[in-house]
MDAnalysis code that builds the backbone (N, CA, C; Angstrom):
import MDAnalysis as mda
import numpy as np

u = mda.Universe.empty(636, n_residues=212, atom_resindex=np.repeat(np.arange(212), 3), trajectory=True)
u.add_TopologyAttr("name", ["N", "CA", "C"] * 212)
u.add_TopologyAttr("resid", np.arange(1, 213))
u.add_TopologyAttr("resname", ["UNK", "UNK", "UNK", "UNK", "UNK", "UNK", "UNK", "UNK", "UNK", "UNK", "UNK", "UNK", "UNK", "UNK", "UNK", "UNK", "UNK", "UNK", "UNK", "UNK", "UNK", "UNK", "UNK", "UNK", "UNK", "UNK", "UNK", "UNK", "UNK", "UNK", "UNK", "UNK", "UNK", "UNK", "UNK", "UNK", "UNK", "UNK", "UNK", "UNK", "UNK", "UNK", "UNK", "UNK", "UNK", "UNK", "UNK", "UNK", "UNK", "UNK", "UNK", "UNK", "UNK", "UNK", "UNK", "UNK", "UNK", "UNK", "UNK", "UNK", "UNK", "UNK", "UNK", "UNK", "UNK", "UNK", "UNK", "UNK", "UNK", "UNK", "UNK", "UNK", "UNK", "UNK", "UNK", "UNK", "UNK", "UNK", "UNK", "UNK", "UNK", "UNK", "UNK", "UNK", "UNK", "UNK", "UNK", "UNK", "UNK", "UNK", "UNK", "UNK", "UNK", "UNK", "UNK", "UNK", "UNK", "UNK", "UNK", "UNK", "UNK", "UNK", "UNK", "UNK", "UNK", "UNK", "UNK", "UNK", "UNK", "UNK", "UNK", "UNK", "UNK", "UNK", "UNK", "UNK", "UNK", "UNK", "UNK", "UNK", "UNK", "UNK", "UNK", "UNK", "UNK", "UNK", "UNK", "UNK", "UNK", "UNK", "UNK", "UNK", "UNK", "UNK", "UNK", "UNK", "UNK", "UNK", "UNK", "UNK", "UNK", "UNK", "UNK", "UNK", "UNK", "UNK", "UNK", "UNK", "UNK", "UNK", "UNK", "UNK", "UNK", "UNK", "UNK", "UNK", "UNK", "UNK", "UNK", "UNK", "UNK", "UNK", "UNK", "UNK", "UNK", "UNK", "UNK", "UNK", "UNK", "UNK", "UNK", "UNK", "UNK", "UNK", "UNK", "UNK", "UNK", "UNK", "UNK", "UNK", "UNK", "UNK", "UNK", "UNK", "UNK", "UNK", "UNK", "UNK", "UNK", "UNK", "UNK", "UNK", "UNK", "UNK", "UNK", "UNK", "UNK", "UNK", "UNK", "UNK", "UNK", "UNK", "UNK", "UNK", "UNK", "UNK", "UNK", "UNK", "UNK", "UNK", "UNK", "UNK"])
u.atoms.positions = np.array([
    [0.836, -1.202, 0.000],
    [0.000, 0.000, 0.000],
    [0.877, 1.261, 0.000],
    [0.249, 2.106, -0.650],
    [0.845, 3.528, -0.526],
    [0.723, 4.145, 0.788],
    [1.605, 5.415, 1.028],
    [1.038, 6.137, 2.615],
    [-0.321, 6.295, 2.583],
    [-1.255, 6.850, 1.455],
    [-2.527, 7.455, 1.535],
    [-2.996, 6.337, 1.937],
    [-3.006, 5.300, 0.737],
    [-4.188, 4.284, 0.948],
    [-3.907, 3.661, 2.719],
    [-2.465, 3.279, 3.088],
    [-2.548, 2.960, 4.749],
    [-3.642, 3.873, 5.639],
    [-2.989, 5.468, 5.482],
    [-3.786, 6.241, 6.230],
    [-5.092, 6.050, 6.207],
    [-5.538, 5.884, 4.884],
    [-7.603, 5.809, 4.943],
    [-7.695, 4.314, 5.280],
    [-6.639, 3.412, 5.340],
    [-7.485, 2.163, 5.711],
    [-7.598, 2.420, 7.275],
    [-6.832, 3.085, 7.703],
    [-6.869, 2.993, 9.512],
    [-7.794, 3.965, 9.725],
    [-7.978, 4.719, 9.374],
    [-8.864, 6.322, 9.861],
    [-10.553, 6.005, 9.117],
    [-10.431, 5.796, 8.353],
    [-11.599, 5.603, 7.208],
    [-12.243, 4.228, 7.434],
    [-13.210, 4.085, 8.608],
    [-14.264, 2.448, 8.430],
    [-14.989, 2.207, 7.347],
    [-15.527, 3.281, 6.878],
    [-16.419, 3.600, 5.451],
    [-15.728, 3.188, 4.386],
    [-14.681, 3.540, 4.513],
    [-13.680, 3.486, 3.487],
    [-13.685, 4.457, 2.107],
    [-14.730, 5.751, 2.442],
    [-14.851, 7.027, 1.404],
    [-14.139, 8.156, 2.142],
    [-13.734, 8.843, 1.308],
    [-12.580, 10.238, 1.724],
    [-12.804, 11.046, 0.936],
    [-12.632, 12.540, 1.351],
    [-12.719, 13.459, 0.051],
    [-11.092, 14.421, -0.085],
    [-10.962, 14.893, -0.845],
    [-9.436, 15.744, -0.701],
    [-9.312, 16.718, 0.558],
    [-10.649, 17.103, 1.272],
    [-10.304, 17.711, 2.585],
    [-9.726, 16.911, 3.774],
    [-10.232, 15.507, 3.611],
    [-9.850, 14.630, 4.714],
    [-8.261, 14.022, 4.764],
    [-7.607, 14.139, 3.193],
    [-6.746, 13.801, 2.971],
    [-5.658, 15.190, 3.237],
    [-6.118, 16.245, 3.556],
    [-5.564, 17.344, 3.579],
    [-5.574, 17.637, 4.764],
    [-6.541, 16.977, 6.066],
    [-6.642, 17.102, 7.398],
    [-5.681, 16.304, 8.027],
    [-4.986, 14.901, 7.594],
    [-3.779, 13.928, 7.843],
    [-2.892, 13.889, 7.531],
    [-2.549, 14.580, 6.463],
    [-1.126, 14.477, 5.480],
    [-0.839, 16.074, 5.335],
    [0.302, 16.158, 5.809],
    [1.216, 17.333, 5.674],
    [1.586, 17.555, 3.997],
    [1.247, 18.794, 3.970],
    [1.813, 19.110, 2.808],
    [1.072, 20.375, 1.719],
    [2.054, 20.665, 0.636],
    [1.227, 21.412, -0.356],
    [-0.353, 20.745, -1.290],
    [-0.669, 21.648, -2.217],
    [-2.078, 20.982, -2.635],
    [-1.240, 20.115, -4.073],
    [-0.026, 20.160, -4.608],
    [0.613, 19.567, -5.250],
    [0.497, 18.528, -4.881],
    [1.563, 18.239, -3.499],
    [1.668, 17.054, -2.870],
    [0.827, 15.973, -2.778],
    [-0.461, 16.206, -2.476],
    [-1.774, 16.312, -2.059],
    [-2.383, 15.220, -3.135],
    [-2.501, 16.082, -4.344],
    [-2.638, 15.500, -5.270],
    [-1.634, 14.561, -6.137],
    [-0.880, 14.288, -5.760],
    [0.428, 13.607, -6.490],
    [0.240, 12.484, -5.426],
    [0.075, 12.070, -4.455],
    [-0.081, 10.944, -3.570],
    [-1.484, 10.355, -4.289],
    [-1.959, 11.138, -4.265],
    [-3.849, 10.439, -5.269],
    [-3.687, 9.822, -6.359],
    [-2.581, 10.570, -6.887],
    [-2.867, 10.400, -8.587],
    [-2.128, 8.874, -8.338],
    [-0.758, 9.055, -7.275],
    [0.115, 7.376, -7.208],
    [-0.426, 6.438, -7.056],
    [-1.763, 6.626, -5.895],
    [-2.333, 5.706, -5.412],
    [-3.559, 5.017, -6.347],
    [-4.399, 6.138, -7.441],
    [-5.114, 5.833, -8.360],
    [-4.626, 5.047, -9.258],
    [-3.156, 5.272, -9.903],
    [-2.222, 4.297, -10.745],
    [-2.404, 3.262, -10.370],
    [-1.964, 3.210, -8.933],
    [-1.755, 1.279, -8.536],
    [-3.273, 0.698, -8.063],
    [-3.994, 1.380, -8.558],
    [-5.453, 0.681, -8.287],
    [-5.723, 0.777, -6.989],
    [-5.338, 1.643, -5.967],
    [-5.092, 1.396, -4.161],
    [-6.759, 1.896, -3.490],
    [-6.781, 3.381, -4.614],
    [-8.219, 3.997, -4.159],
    [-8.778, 4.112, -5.672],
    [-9.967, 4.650, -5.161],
    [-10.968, 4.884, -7.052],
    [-11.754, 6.408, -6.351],
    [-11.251, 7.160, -7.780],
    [-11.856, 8.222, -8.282],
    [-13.256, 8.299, -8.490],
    [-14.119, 8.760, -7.278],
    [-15.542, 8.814, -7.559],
    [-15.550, 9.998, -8.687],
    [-15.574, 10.850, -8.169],
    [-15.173, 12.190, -8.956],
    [-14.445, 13.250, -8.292],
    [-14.086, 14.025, -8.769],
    [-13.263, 15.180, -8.442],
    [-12.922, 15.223, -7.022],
    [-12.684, 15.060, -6.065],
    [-12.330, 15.401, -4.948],
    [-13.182, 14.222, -3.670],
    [-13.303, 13.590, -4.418],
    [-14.022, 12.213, -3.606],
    [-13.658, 10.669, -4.215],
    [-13.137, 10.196, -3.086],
    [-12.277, 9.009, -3.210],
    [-13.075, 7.660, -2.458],
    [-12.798, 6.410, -2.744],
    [-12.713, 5.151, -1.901],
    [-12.061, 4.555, -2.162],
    [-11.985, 3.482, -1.065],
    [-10.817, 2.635, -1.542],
    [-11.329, 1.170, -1.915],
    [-11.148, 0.506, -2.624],
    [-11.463, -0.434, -3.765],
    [-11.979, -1.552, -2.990],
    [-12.678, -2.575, -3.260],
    [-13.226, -3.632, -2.453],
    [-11.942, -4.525, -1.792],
    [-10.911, -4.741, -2.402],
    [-10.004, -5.452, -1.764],
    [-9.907, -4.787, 0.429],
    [-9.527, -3.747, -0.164],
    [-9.312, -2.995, 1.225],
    [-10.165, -2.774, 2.310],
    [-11.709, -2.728, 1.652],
    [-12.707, -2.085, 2.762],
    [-12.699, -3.378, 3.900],
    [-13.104, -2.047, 4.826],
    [-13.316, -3.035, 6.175],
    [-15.206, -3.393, 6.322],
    [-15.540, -2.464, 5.153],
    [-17.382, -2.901, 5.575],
    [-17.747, -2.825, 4.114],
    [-18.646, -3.155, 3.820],
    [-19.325, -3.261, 2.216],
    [-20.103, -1.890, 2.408],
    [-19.490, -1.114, 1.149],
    [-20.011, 0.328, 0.614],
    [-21.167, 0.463, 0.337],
    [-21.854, 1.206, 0.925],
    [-23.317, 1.544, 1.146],
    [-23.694, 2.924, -0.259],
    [-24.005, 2.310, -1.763],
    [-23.994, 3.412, -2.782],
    [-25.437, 4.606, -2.294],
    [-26.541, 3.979, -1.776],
    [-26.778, 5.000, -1.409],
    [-26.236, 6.170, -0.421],
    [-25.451, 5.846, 0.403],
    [-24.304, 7.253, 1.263],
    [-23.209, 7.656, -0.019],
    [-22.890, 7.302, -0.818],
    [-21.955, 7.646, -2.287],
    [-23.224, 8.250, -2.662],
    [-24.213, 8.164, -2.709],
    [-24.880, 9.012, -3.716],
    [-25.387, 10.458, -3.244],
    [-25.784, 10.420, -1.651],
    [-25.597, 11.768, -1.196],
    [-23.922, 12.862, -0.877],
    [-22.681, 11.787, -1.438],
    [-21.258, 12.556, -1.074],
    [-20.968, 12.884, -2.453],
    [-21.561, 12.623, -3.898],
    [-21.584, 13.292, -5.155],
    [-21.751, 14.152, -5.408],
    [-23.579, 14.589, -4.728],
    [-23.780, 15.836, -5.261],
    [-25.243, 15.530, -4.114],
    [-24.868, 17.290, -3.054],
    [-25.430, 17.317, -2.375],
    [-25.938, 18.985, -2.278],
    [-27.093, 19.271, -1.284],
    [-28.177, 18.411, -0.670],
    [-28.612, 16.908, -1.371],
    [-28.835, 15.876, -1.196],
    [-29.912, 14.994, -2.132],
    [-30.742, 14.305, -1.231],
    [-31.254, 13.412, -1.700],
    [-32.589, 12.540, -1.078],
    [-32.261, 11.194, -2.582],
    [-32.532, 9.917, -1.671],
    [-32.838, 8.991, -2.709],
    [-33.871, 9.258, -3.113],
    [-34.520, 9.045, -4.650],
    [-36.156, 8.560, -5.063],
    [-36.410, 8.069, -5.838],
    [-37.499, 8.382, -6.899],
    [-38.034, 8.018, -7.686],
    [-37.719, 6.369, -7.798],
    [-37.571, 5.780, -8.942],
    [-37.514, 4.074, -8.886],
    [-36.491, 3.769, -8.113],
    [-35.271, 4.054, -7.458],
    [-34.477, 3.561, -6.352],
    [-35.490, 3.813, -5.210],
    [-35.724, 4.462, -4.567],
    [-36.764, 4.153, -3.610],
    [-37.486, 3.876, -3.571],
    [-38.414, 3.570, -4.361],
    [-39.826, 2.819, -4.886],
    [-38.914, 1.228, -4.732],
    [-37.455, 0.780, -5.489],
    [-37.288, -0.551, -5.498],
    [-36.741, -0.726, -3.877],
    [-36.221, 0.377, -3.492],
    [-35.885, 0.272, -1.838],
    [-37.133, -0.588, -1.102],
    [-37.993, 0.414, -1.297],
    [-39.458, 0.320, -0.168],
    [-39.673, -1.107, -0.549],
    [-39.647, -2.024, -1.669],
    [-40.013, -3.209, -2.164],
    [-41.522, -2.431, -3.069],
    [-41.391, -1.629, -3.685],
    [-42.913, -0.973, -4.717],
    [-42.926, -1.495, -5.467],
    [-42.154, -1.383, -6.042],
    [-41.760, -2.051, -7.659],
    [-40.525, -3.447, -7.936],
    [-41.202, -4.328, -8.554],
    [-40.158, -5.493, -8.810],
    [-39.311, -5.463, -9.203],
    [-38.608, -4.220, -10.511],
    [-37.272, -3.972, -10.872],
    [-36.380, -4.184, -10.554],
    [-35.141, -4.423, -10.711],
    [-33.910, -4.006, -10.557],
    [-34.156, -2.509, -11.219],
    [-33.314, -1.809, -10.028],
    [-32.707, -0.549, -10.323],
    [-31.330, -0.216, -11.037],
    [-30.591, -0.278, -12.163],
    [-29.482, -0.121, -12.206],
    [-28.909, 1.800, -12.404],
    [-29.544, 2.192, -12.657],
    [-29.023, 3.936, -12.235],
    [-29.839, 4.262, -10.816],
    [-28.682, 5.056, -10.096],
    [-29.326, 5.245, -8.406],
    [-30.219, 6.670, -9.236],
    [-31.345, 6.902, -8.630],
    [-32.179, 7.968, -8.879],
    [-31.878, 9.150, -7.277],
    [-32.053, 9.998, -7.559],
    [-32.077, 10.789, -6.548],
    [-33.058, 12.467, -6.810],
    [-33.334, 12.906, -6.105],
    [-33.555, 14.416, -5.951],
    [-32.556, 15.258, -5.320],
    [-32.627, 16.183, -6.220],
    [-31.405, 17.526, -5.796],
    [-32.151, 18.755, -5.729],
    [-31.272, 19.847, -4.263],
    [-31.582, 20.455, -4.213],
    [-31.248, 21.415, -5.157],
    [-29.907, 20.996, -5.912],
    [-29.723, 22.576, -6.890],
    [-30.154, 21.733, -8.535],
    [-29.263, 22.205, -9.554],
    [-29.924, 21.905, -10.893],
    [-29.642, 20.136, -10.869],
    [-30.745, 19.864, -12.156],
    [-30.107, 18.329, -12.664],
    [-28.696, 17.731, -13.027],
    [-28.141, 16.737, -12.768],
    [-26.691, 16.595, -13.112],
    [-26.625, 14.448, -13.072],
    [-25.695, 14.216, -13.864],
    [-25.678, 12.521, -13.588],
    [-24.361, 12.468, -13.463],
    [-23.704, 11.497, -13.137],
    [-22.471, 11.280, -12.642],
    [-22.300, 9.923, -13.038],
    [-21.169, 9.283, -14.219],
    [-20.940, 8.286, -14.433],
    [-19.416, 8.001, -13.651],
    [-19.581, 7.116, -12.507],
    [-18.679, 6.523, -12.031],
    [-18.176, 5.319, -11.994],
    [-16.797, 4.722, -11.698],
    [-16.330, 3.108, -11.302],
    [-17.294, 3.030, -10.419],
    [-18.266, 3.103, -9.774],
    [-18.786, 2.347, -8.454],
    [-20.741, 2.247, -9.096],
    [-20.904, 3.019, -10.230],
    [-22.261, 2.802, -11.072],
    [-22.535, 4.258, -11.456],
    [-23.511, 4.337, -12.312],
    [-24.159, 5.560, -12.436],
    [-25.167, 6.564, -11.844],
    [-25.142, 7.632, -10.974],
    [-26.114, 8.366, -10.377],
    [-26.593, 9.537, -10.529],
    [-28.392, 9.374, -10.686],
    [-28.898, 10.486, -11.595],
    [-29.588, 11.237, -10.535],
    [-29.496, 12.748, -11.054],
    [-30.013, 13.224, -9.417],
    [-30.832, 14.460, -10.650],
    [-32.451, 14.629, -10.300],
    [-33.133, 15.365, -10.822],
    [-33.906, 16.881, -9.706],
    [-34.003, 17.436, -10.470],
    [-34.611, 18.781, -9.564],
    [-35.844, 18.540, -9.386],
    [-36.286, 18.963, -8.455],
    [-37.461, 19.027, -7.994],
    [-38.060, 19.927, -6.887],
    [-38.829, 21.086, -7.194],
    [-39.012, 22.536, -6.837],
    [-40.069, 21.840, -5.788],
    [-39.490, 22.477, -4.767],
    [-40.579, 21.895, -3.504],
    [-40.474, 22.741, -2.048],
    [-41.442, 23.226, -1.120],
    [-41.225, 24.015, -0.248],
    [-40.143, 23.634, 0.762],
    [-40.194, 22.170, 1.253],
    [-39.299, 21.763, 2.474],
    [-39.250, 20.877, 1.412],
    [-37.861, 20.591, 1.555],
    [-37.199, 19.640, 0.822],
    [-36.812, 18.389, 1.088],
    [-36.821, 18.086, 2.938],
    [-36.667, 16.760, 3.548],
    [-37.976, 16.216, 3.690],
    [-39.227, 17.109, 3.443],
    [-40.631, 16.425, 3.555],
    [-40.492, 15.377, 3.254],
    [-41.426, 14.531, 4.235],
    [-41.455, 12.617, 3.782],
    [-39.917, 12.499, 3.373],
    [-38.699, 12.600, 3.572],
    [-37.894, 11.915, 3.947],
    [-37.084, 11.492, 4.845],
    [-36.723, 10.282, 5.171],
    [-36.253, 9.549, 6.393],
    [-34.603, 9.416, 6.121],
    [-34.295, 9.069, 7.424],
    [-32.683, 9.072, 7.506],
    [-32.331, 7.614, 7.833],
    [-31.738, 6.961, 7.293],
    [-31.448, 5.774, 7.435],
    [-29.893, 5.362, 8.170],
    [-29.363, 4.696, 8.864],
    [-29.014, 3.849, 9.173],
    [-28.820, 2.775, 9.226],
    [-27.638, 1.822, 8.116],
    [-27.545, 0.605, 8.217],
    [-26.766, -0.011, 9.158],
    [-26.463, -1.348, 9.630],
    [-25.449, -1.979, 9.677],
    [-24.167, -1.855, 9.774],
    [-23.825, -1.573, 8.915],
    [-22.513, -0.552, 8.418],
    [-22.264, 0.428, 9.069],
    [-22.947, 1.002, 9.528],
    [-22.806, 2.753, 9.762],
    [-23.336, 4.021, 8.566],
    [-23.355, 3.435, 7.823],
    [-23.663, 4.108, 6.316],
    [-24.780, 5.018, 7.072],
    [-25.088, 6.203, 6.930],
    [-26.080, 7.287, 6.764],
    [-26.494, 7.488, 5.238],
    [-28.100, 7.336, 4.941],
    [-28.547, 8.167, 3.790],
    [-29.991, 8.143, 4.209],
    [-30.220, 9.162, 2.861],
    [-31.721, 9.535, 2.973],
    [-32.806, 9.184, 2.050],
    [-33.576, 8.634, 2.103],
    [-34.688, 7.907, 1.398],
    [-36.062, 8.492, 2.027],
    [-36.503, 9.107, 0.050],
    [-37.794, 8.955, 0.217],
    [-38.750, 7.838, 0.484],
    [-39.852, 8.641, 1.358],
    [-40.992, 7.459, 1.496],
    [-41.553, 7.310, 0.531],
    [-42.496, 6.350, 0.326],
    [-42.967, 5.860, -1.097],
    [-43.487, 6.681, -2.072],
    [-44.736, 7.320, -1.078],
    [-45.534, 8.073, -1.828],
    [-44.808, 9.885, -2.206],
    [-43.379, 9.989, -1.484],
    [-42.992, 10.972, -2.137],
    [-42.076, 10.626, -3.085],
    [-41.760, 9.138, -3.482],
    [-40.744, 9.288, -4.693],
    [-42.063, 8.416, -5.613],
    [-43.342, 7.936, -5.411],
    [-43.714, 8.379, -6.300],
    [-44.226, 9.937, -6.816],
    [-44.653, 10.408, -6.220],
    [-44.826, 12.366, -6.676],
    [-44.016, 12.679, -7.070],
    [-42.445, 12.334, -7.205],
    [-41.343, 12.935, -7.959],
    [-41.336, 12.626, -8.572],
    [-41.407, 11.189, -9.091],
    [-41.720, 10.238, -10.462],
    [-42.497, 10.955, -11.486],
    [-43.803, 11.111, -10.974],
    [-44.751, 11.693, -11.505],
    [-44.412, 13.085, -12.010],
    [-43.651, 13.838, -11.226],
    [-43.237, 15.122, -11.614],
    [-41.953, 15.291, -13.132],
    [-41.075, 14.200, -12.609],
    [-39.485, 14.223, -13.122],
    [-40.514, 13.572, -15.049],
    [-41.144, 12.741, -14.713],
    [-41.433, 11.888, -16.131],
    [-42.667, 12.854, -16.633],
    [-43.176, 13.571, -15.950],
    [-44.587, 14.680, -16.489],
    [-45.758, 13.480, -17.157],
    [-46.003, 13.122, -15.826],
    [-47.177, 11.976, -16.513],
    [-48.625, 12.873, -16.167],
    [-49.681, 12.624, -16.772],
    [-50.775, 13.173, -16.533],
    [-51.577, 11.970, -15.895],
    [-51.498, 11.795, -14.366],
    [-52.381, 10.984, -13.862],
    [-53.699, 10.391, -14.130],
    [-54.240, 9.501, -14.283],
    [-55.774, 9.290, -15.025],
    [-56.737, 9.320, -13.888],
    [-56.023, 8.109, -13.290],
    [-56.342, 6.911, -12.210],
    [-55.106, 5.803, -11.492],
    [-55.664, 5.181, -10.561],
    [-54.737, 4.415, -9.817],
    [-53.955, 3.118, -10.448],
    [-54.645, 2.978, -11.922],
    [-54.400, 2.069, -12.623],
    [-53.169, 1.999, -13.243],
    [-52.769, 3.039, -13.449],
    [-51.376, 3.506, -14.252],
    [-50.838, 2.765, -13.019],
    [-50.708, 2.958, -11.660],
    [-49.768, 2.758, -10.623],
    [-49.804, 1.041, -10.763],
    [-50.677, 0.535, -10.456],
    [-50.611, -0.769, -10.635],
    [-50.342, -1.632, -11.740],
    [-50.670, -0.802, -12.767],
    [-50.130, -1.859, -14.313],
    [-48.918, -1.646, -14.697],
    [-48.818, -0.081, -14.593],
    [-47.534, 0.144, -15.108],
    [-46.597, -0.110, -14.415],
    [-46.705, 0.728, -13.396],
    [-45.359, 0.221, -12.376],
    [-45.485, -0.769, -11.595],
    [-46.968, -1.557, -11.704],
    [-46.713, -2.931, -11.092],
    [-46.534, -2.493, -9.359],
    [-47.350, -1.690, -8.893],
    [-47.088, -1.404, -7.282],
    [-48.346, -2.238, -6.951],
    [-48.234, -3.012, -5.410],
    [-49.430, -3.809, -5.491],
    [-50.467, -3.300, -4.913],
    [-51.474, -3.205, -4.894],
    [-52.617, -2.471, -4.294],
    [-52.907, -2.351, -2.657],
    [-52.037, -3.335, -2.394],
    [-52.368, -3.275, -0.916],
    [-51.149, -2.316, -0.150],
    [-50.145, -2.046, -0.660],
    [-49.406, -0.982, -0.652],
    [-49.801, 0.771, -0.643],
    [-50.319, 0.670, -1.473],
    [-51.003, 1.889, -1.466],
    [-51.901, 2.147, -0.937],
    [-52.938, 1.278, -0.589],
    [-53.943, 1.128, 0.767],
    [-53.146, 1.443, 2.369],
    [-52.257, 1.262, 2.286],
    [-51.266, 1.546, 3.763],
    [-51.265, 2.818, 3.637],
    [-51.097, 3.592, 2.969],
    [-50.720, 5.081, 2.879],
    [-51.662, 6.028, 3.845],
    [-51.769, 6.579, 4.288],
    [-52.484, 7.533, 5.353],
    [-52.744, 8.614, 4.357],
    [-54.176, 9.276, 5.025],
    [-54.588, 10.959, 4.513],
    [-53.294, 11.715, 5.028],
    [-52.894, 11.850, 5.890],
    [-51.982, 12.732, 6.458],
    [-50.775, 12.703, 5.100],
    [-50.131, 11.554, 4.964],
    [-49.393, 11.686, 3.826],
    [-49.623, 12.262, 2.983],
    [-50.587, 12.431, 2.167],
    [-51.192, 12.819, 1.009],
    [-51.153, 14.662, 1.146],
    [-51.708, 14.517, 2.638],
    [-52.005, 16.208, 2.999],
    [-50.420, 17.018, 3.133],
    [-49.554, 16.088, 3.466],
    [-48.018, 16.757, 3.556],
    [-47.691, 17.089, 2.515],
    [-47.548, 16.539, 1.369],
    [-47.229, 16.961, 0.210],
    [-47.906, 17.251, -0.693],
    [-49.420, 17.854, -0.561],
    [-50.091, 18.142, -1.397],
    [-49.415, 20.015, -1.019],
    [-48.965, 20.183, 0.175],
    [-48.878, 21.189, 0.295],
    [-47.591, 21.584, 0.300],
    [-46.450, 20.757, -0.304],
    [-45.284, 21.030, -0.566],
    [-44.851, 21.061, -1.876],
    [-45.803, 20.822, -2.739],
    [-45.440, 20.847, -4.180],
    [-46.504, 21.735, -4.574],
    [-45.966, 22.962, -5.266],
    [-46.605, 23.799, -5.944],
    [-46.735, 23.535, -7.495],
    [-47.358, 22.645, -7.750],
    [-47.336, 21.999, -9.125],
    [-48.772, 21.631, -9.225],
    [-49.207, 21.581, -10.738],
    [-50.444, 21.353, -10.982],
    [-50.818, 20.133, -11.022],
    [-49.633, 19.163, -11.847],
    [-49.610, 18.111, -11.884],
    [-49.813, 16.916, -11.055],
    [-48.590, 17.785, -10.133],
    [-48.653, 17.402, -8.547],
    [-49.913, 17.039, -7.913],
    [-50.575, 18.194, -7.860],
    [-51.473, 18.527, -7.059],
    [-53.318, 17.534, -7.865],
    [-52.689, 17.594, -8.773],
    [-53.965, 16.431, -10.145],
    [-53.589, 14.763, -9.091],
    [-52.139, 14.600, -9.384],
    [-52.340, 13.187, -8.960],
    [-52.838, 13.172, -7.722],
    [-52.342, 13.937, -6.298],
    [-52.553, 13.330, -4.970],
    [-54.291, 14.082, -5.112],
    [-54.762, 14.470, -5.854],
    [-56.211, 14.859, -5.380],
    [-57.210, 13.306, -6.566],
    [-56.125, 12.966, -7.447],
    [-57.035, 11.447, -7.989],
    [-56.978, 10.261, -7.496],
    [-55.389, 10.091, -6.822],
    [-55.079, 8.868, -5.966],
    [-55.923, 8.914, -4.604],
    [-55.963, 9.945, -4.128],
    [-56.859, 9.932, -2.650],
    [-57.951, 9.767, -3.187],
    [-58.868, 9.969, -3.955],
    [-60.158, 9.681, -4.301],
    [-59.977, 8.395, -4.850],
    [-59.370, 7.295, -5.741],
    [-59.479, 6.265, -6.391],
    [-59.214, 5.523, -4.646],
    [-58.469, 5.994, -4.242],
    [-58.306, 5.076, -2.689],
    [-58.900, 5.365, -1.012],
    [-59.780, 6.159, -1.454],
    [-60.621, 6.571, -0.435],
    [-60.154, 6.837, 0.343],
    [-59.143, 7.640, 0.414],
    [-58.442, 8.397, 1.383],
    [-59.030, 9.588, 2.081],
])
């Protein structure tokens, strides 16, 4: 191992770093800095998420990398959603292979060694509404929407014109008794956090198709 990669295997349980953390342990200029990265990227030691955010490769980790916490250290504020949290919650049968997310500033995707992550805008009053903070195993921290707000982003990000509850179940295959769990209160949180018409079409047809 190189000095860097030693240093993040002892300091780093996660086994993700960004160039500040590497600049908080290691003495030196921002040359330096970067010339230990670039050595250690050569010999395969760490991987280049992007620009100034590092891990170190599966050989090394001490815990299995949690891509949803990589997907809020890309590009942040974010929130998981749309079909990654829908396949999180168990909504939809898919495999997910691009992580979906919501961002607080513009749209942007990020093709990395560790997968691809798409993070879409979405204009909304409180921005953590209906989302939860997770905790795995690991230690990993991220944030995941609840169902019914990464479907409303869905609905928003793809500009579907809601009919009925039917689209939800055929198309995306969500099962009906799922959406029967959902509470009025839910519905009422984010009917009043999205200033959208669209928005505001689906949660006023889904609460009526489900007697909410």
């Amino acid at each position: 191992m190189t000095n860097l990669t030693e240093t993040f295997f002892e300091l780093s349980p996660l086994g993700l770093f960004t160039i500040q953390d590497v600049a908080a342990v290691i003495q030196g200029s921002n040359n330096k800095l970067y010339s230990l990265i670039k050595r250690a990227i050569a010999k395969e030691e760490i991987i280049r998420i992007r620009r100034g955010l590092y891990c170190l490769p599966k050989k090394y980790l001490k815990k299995h990398i949690n891509l949803y916490t990589v997907a809020q250290h890309i590009y942040g504020p974010s929130y998981i959603s749309l079909e990654s949290a829908l396949s999180w919650h168990g909504w939809i049968p898919e495999a997910v292979y691009t992580l979906t997310s919501v961002a607080f500033n513009k749209s942007k995707d990020y093709k990395t060694p560790l997968g691809i992550f798409s993070y879409s805008h979405v204009p909304q009053n409180i921005f953590y509404e209906s989302v939860e903070r997770h905790i795995d195993q690991e230690g990993y921290i991220f944030f995941m929407a609840k169902p019914l707000k990464a479907l409303v982003d869905y609905i928003y990000i793809n500009k579907i014109d809601f009919d009925s509850v039917d689209f939800l179940l055929n198309s995306l295959r969500i099962e009906k008794e799922e959406l029967n769990n959902l509470k009025s209160r839910d519905f009422d949180l984010l009917a009043d956090n999205y200033g959208n018409k669209r928005i505001t079409q689906f949660i006023t047809k889904i609460k009526k198709d489900l007697n909410k």
